[in-house]
C-alpha positions in Angstrom: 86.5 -167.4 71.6 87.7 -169.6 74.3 91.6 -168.2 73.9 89.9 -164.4 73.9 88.2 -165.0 77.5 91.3 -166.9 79.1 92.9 -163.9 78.0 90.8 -161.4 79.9 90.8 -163.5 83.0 94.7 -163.5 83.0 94.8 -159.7 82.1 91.8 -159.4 85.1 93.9 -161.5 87.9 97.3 -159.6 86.8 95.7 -155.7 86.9 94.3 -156.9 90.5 98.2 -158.9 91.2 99.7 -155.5 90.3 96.9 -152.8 91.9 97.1 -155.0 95.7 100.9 -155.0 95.2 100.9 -151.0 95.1 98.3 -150.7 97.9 99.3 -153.6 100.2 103.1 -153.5 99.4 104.2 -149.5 98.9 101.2 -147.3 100.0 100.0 -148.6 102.9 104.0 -149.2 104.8 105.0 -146.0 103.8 101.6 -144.4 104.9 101.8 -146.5 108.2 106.1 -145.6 108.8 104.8 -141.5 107.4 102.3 -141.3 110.3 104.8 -143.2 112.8 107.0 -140.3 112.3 104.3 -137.9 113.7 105.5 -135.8 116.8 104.6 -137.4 120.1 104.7 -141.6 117.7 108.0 -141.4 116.3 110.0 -142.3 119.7 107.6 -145.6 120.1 108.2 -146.4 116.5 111.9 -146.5 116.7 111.4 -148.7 119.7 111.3 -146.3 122.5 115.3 -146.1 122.8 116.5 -144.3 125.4 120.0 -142.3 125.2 121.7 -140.4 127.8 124.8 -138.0 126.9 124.8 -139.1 123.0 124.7 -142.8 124.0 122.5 -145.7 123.9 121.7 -146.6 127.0 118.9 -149.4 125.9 114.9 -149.3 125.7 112.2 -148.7 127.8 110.6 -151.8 126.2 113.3 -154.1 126.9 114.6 -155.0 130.3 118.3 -155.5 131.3 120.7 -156.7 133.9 122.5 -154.7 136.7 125.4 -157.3 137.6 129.0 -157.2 137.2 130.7 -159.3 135.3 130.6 -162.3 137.4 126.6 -162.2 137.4 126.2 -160.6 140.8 123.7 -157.8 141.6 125.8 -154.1 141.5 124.5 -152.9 145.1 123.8 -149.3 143.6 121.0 -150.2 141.1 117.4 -151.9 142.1 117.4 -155.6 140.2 115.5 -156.1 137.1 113.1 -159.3 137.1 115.0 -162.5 135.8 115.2 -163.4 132.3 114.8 -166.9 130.6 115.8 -165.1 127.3 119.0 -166.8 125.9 121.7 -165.3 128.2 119.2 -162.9 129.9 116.8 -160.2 128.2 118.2 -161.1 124.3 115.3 -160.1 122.0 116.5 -162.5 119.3 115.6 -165.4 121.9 112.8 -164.0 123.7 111.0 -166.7 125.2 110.0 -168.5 128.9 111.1 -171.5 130.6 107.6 -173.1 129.7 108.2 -174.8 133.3 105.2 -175.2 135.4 105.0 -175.8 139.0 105.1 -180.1 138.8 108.6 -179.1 137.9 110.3 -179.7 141.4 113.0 -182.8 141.1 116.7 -181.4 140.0 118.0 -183.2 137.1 121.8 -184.2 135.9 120.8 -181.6 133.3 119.3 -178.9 134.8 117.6 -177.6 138.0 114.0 -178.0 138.2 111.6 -174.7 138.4 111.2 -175.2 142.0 115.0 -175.1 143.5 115.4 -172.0 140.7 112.7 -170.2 142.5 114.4 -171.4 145.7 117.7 -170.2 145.2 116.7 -167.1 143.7 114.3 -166.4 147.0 117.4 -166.8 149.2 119.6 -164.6 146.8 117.2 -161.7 146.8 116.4 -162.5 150.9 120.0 -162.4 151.8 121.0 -159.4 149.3 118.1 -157.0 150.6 118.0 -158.0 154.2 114.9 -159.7 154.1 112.9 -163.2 154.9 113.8 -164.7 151.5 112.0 -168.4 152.9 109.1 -169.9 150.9 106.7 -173.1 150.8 108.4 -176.3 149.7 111.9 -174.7 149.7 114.7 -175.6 152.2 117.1 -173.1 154.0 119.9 -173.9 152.1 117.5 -172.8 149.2 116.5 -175.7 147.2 113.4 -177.6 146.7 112.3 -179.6 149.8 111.3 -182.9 148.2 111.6 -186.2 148.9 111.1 -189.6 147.4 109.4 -192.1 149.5 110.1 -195.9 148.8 108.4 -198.5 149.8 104.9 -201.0 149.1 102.2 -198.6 147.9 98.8 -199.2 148.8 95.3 -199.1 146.8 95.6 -195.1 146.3 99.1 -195.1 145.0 100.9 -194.2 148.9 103.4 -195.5 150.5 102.0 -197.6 153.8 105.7 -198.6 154.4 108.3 -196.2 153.8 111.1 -198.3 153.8 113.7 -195.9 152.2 113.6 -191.5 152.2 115.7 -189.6 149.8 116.0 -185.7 149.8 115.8 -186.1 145.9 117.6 -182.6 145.6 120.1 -182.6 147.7 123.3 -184.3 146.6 125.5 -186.2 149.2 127.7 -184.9 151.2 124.6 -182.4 151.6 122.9 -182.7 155.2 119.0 -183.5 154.3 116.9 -181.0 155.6 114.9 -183.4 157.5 116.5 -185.8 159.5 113.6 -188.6 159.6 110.3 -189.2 157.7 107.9 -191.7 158.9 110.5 -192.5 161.5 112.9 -193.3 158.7 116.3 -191.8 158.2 116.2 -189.7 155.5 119.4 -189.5 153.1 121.0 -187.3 151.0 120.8 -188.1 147.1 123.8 -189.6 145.4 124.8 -187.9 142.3 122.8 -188.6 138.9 120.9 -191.7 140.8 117.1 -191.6 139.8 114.9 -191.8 142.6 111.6 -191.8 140.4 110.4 -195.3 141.6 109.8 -193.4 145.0 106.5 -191.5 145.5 107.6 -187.6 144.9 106.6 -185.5 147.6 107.6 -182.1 148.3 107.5 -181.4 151.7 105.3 -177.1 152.7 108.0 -176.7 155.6 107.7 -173.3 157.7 108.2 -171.0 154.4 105.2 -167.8 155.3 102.6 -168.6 153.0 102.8 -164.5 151.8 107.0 -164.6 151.0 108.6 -161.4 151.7 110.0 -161.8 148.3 107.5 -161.5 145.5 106.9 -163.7 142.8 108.3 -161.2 139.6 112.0 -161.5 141.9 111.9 -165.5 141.3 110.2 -166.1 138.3 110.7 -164.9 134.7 108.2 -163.4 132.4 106.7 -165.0 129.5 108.7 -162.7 126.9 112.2 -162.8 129.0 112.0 -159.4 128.0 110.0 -157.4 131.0 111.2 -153.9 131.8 109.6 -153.5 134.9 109.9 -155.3 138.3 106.4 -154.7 140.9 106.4 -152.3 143.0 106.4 -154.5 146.0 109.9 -155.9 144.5 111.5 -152.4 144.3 110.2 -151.5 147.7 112.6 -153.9 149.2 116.0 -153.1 147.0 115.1 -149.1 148.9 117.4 -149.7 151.8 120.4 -151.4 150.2 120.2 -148.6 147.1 120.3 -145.6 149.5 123.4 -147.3 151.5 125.3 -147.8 148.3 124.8 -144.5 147.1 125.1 -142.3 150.6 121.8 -140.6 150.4 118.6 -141.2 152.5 116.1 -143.7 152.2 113.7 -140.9 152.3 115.1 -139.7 148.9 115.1 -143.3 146.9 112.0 -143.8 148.0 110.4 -140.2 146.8 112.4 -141.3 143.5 110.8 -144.4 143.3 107.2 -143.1 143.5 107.6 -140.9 141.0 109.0 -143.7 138.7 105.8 -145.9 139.9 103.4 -146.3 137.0 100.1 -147.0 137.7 97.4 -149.7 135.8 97.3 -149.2 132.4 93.5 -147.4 131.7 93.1 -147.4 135.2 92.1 -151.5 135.0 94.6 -153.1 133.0 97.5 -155.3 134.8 99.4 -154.0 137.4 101.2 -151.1 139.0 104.9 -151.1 138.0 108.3 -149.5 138.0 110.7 -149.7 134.6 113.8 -150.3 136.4 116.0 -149.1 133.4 114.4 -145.2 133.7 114.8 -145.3 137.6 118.4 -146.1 137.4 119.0 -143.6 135.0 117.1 -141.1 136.8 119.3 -142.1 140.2 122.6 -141.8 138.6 121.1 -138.6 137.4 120.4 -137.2 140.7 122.4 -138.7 143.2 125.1 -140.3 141.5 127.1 -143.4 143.0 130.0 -142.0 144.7 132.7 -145.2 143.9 
């Protein structure tokens, strides 16, 4: 009696094993890849590849660099968004600096969030033209911070500085302020840790609404974003059109049309996939080198 209903219960669990296995494992993928293969689905199930001349050229999906082979910018193609993704845009290490913005003293190891955002300001300012200067960032384009040592009072500040160091400039570097609480302020030596200090970084005369926007300095959260703002394309127009010996008036008609807008009408922000407008301006007005 008891062997009979163990029996059934076994029998029972393995029909169900074998009946969830069909549904779960073999009717419902190849239902799911039959209707992906529908006209108008099948490109966004193959991962929305774009090819040009019988070549893959990349995906709309997945954003990509337009540098030469020592890193810097190719003067004929507008500048994708920066990547924290392994070398830059690799989907197999797609992933963000998880630095936040109490990241702002340079390490031995590595340079802090803030001097990244820094540099990268200047590169862009100086490459399109523009004001590249922000808050807390020095001309030279590093973080403007300084350690101030000396007896703290009550609340934790320094009532006596009796030392300054520009924590993230390293000697022979002139400091970007020559005195702080009318004491000379030094350069930092080289791997010297100035963390008994109290960390301040300093707002300086950076305009509090940069020229350069935010998606030019910082990387997404996948490492992976195909599209750069709108406001971030509008100030690559000028340098595109010289390289390429057309008008202004003509990259900038280009880039409208490339201009998506919110997604529903409501839904993030307006955007430009930088891979399709490239293609689309080697297409039409070719670069002439």
């Amino acid at each position: 009696m008891r062997l009979s209903t163990w029996l059934r219960q076994h029998l029972a669990a393995l029909r169900a094993l074998l009946v969830l296995t069909a549904i779960t494992g073999v009717v419902y993928p190849v239902a799911v890849f039959a209707v992906a293969q529908l006209p108008g689905l099948d490109r966004r199930a193959d991962g929305s590849l774009i090819e040009r001349d019988g070549q893959l050229v990349g995906s709309s999906l997945i954003g990509q660099s337009f540098t030469d082979a020592g890193g810097d910018a190719l003067p004929w193609y507008f500048q994708s968004r920066p990547s924290a993704a392994g070398a830059g845009y690799d989907p197999l290490a797609t992933s963000a600096s998880n630095l936040g913005p109490e990241d702002i003293v340079d390490t031995a190891d590595r340079t802090s969030l803030l001097t990244t955002v820094c540099a990268r300001s200047k590169e862009v300012g100086d490459r399109e033209g523009v004001d590249g200067s922000r808050p807390f960032c020095t001309e030279a384009g590093v973080g403007a911070v300084l350690s101030v040592i000396g007896p703290r009072d009550a609340n934790g500040d320094v009532s006596r500085p009796v030392r300054v160091v520009s924590v993230n400039e390293v000697c022979p570097a002139t400091p970007f302020l020559s005195t702080f609480g009318e004491v000379t302020v030094e350069c930092a030596q080289p791997g010297a840790d100035y963390s008994a200090g109290r960390i301040i970084p300093i707002l300086g005369d950076g305009p509090a609404e940069p020229l350069v926007p935010p998606d030019a300095v910082t990387a997404s959260g996948s490492g992976l974003d195909p599209h750069i703002s709108p406001e971030y394309a509008a100030i690559q127009v000028d340098r595109v059109a010289q390289a390429r010996g057309v008008t202004v008036e003509q990259v900038r008609d280009l880039l409208d049309t490339h201009t998506e807008g919110r997604t529903l009408g409501f839904l993030g922000a307006p955007r430009v996939n930088v891979l399709e407008l490239n293609l689309d301006l080697d297409e039409r007005y070719p670069f002439p080198g």
